[in-house]
C-alpha positions as MATLAB code, in Angstrom:
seq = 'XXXXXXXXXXXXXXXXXXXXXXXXXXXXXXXXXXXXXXXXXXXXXXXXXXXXXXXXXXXXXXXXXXXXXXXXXXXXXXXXXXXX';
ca = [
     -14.405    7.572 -104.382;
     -13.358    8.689 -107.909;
      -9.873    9.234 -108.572;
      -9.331   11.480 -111.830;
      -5.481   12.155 -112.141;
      -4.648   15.751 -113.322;
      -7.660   16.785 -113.535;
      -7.836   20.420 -111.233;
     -10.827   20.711 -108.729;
     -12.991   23.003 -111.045;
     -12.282   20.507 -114.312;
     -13.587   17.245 -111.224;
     -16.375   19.426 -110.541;
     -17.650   20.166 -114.320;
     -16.583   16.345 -115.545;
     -18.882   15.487 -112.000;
     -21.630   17.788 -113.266;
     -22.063   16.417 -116.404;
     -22.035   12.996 -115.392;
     -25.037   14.227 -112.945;
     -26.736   15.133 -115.467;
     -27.039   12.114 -117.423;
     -27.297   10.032 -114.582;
     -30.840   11.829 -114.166;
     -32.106   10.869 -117.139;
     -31.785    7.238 -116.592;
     -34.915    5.138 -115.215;
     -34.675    2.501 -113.037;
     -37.223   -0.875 -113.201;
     -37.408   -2.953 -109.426;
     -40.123   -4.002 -107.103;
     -42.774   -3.223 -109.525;
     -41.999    0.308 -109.876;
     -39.838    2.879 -112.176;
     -37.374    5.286 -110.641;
     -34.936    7.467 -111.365;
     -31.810    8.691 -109.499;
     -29.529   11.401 -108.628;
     -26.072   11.747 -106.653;
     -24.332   14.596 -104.331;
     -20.534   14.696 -104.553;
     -17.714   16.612 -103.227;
     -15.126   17.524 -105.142;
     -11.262   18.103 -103.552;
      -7.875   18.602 -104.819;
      -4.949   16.925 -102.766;
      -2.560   19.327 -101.270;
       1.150   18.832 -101.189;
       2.033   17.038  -97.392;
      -2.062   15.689  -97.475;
      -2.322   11.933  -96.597;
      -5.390   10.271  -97.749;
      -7.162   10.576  -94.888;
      -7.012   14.590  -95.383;
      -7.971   14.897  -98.576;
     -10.482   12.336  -98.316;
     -12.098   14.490  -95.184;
     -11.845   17.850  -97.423;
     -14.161   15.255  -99.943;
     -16.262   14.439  -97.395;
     -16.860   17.852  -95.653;
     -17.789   18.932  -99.637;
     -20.588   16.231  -99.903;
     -22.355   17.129  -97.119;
     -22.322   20.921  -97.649;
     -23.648   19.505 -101.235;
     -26.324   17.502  -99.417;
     -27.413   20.340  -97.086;
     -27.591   22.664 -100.382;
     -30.628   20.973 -101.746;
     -28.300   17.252 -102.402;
     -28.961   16.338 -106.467;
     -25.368   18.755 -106.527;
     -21.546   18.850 -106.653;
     -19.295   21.333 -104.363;
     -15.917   21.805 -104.270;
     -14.168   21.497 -100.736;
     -13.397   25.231  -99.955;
      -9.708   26.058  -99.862;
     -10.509   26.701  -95.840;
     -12.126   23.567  -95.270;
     -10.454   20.863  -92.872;
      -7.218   22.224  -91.998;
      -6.261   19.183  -89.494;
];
């Protein structure tokens, strides 16, 4: 989880992308072998009267749609998503 106070959903999302981006270029020594990495992430705003639990499952629901969107991504949880 990554908390970034007053930042919107679509600044998250662009500040998330960019870290993405760098994080590919990194290369990764272990086990006799070089690798490099990537991330999926979900993006969500908190709502007013949304507990942690909510918003976190609005995060959640996001990263997976990322993952089943070719992962290596970030999505924003839709404004429809998890209404519990």
């Amino acid at each position: 989880v990554l908390l970034l106070p007053g930042a919107d959903a679509g600044e998250a999302r662009v500040r998330l992308e960019r870290l993405l981006e760098s994080f590919r270029t990194l290369v990764f020594a272990g086990a006799g072998a070089r690798f490099c990495c990537t991330f999926s992430a979900g993006v969500a705003t908190a709502r007013p009267g949304d507990g942690l639990e909510r918003l976190l499952q609005r995060a959640d629901a996001a990263l997976y749609a990322a993952k089943g969107a070719g992962r290596a991504r970030v999505v924003e949880a839709s404004k429809e998503s998890i209404e519990t």
